[in-house]
KOLLUM-666077 format. One record per residue (C-alpha): residue number from 1; residue in one letter; x, y, z. Coordinates in nm, 4 decimals, m for minus. Example, Ala and Ser with C-alpha at 12.3 -4.5 7.8 and 13.67 -1.06 7.14 Angstrom:
<num = 1; residu = A; x = 1.2300; y = m0.4500; z = 0.7800>
<num = 2; residu = S; x = 1.3670; y = m0.1060; z = 0.7140>
END
This chain:
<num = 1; residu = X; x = 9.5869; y = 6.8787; z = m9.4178>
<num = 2; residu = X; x = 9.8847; y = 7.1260; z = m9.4662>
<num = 3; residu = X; x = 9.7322; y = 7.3808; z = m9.6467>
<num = 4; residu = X; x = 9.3895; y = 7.3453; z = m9.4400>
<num = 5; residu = X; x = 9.5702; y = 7.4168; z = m9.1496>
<num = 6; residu = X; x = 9.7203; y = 7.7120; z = m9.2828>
<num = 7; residu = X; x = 9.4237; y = 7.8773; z = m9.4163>
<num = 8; residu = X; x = 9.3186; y = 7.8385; z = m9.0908>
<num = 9; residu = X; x = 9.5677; y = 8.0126; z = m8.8858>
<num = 10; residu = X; x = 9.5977; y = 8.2689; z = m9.1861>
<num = 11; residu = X; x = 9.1927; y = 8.3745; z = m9.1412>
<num = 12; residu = X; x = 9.2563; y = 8.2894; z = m8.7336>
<num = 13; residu = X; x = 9.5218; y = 8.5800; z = m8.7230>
<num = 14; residu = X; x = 9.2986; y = 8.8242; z = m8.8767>
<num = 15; residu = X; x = 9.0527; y = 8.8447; z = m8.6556>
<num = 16; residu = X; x = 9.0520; y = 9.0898; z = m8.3823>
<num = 17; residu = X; x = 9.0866; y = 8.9052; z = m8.0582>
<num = 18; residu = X; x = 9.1570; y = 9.1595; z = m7.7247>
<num = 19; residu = X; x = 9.1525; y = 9.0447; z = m7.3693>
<num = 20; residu = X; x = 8.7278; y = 9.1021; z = m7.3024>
<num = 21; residu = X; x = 8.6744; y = 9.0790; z = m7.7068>
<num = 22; residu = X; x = 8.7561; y = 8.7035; z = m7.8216>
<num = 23; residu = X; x = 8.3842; y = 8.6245; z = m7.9202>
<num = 24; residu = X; x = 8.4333; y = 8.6063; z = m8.2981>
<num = 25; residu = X; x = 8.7517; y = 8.4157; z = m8.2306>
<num = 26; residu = X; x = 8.5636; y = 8.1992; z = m8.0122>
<num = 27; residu = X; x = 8.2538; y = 8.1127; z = m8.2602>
<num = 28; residu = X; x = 8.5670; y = 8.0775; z = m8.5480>
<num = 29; residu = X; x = 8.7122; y = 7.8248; z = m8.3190>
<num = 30; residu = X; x = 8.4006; y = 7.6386; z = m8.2329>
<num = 31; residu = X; x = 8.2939; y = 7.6342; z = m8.6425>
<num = 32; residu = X; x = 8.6186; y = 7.4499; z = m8.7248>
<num = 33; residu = X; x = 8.5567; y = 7.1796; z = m8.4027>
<num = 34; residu = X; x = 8.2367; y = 7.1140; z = m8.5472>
<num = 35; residu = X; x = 8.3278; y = 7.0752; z = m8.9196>
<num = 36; residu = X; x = 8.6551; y = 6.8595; z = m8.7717>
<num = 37; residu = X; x = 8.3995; y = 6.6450; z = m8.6176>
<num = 38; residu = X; x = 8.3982; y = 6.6917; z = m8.1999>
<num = 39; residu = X; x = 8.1775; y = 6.4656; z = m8.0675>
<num = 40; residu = X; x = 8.1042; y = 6.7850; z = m7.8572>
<num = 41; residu = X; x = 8.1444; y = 7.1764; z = m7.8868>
<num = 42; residu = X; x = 8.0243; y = 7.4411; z = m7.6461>
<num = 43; residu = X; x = 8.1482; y = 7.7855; z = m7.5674>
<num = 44; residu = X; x = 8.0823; y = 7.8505; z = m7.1857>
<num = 45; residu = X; x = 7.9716; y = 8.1657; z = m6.9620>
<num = 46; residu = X; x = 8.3389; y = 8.2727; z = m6.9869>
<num = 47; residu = X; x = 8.4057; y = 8.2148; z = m7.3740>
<num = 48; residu = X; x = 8.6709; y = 7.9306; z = m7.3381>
<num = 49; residu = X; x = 8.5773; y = 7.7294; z = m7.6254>
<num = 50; residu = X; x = 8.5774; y = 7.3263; z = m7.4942>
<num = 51; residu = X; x = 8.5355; y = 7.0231; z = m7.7103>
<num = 52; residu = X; x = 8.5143; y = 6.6726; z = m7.6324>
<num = 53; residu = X; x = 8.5924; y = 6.3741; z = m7.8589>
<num = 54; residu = X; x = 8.5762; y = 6.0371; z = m7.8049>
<num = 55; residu = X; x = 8.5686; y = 5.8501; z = m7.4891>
<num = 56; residu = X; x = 8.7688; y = 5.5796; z = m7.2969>
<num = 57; residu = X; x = 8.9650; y = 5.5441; z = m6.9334>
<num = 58; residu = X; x = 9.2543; y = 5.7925; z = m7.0173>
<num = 59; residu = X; x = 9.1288; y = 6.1753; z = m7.0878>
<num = 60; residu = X; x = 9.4122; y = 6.4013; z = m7.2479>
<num = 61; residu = X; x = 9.3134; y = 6.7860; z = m7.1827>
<num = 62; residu = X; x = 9.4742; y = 7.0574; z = m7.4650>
<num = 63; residu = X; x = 9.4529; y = 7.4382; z = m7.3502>
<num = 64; residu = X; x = 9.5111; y = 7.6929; z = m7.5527>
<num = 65; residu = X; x = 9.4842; y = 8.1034; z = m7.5536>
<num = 66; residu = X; x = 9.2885; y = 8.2453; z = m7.8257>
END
């Protein structure tokens, strides 16, 4: 998974991402939840990017900046 995670941060960093302009990020994001295997993807009215995987009692929450 090394090298699968680098490719991804290489292509992530090479895509233009301003404050007001992180929809390609975004949709590059959400592509690589879905091929990981989210149960759940969305990108909401705001463009945060949330995905949801798995299910039980205990809920742990990552954020992130794009």
């Amino acid at each position: 998974m090394k090298n699968e995670l680098l490719n991804f941060v290489s292509k992530a960093i090479q895509i233009p991402s301003y404050s007001d302009q992180e929809e390609k990020m975004a949709h590059f994001i959400y592509d690589e939840m879905v091929k990981l295997g989210y149960d759940d993807v969305m990108i909401d009215t705001t463009g945060n990017v949330i995905g949801k995987m798995g299910n039980g009692a205990k809920i742990i929450q990552f954020d992130s900046h794009m």
